[in-house]
N, C-alpha and C positions, 0 to 999 in steps of 0.2 A: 543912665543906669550903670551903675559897676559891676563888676566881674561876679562878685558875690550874690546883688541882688539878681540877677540875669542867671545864674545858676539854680535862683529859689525858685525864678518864675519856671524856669524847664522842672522842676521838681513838683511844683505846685497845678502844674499842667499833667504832668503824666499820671498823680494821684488823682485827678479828677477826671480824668477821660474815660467816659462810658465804654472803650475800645480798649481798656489795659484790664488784665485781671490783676495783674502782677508786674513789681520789676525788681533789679537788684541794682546797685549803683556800685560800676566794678569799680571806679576811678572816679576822681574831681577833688580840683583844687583850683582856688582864686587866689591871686596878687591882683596889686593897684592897678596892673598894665593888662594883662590877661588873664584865660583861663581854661581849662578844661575836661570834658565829663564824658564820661564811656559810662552806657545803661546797655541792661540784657532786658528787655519787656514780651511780657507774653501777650498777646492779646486774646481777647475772650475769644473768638473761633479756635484758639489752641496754635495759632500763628505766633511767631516772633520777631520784634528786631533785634536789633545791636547796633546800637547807636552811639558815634566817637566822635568829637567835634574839641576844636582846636581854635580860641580867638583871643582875639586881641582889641583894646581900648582905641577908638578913633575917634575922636573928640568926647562926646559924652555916651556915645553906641558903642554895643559890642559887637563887633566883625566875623565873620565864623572865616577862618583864614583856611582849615584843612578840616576837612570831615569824609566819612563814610559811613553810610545809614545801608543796613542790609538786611530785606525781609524775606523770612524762612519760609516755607509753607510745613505745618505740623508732622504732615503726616509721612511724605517723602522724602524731608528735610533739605528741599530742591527752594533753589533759588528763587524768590517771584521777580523780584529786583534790589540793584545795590547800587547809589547814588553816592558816588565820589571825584572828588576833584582831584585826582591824581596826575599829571600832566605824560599820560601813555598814550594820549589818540588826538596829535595837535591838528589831524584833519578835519576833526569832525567843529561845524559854527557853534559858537559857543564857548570855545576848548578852554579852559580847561574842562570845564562842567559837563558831565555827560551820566547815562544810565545805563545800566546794564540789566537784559531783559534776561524771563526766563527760557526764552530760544533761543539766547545766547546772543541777540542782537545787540548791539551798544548803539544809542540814538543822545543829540545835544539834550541835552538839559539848561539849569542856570543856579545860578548860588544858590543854596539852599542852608536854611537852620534847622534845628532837631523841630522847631513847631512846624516848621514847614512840612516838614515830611508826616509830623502825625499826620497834618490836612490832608496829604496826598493819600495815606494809606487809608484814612477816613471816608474818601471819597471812591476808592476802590471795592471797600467792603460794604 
C-alpha cells in the first residue's frame, strides 16, 4: 500500500463510520516514502477527536512512526482520552506507547493507527 492509497483508506473509513457525523481534514500530504494526516471528527454523540499521525514506508506497509489521537467529550470539552507516543513516561511497559485517561491516569498502551483508534473509541461508545 502507498502513502497515498493508505491516506484514501483512512478517508474512505472515516466517511463510512456510523460513529462520525462529520470531519475536516486539517493537514495531509503523501511522498513515495511517507506521509501525514491531521482530522478534526465529530462524532455522532456530539464527541470529538483529533487525529495526527505521522508515517513512513517499510517495505510495502505504512508505519505510523508518531501520532496523537485525542477524544473530547462535547459537553465539558474535558478529556476522555489521548493516545500518543511521545517518549515523556519511559517507565511505564510498553514506552513509548501509552494513554492518557480522563483522571488524569496515564496507563501502557501499544502502537496505534487512526483505524485503530476508531475500533477503540467504537468499542467505548
Amino acid at each position: 500500500m502507498t502513502p497515498t492509497e493508505y491516506l484514501t483508506k483512512i478517508l474512505i473509513e472515516l466517511s463510512a463510520s456510523l460513529l462520525i457525523s462529520s470531519f475536516d481534514v486539517m493537514e495531509r500530504w503523501a511522498e513515495p516514502d511517507q506521509g501525514y494526516i491531521r482530522v478534526r471528527v465529530r462524532l455522532t454523540n456530539g464527541d470529538f477527536l483529533e487525529l495526527a499521525e505521522y508515517f513512513v514506508m517499510s517495505g510495502k506497509k505504512c508505519v505510523t512512526v508518531r501520532y496523537r489521537y485525542q477524544w473530547m467529550d462535547q459537553v465539558q470539552q474535558q478529556l476522555r482520552r489521548r493516545w500518543d507516543n511521545v517518549e515523556h513516561h519511559p517507565g511505564l511497559p510498553g514506552f513509548p506507547y501509552h494513554v492518557h485517561l480522563s483522571d488524569g491516569r496515564i496507563e501502557p498502551s501499544k502502537a496505534l493507527g487512526i483505524l485503530d483508534v476508531l475500533g477503540l473509541v467504537a468499542e467505548e461508545m
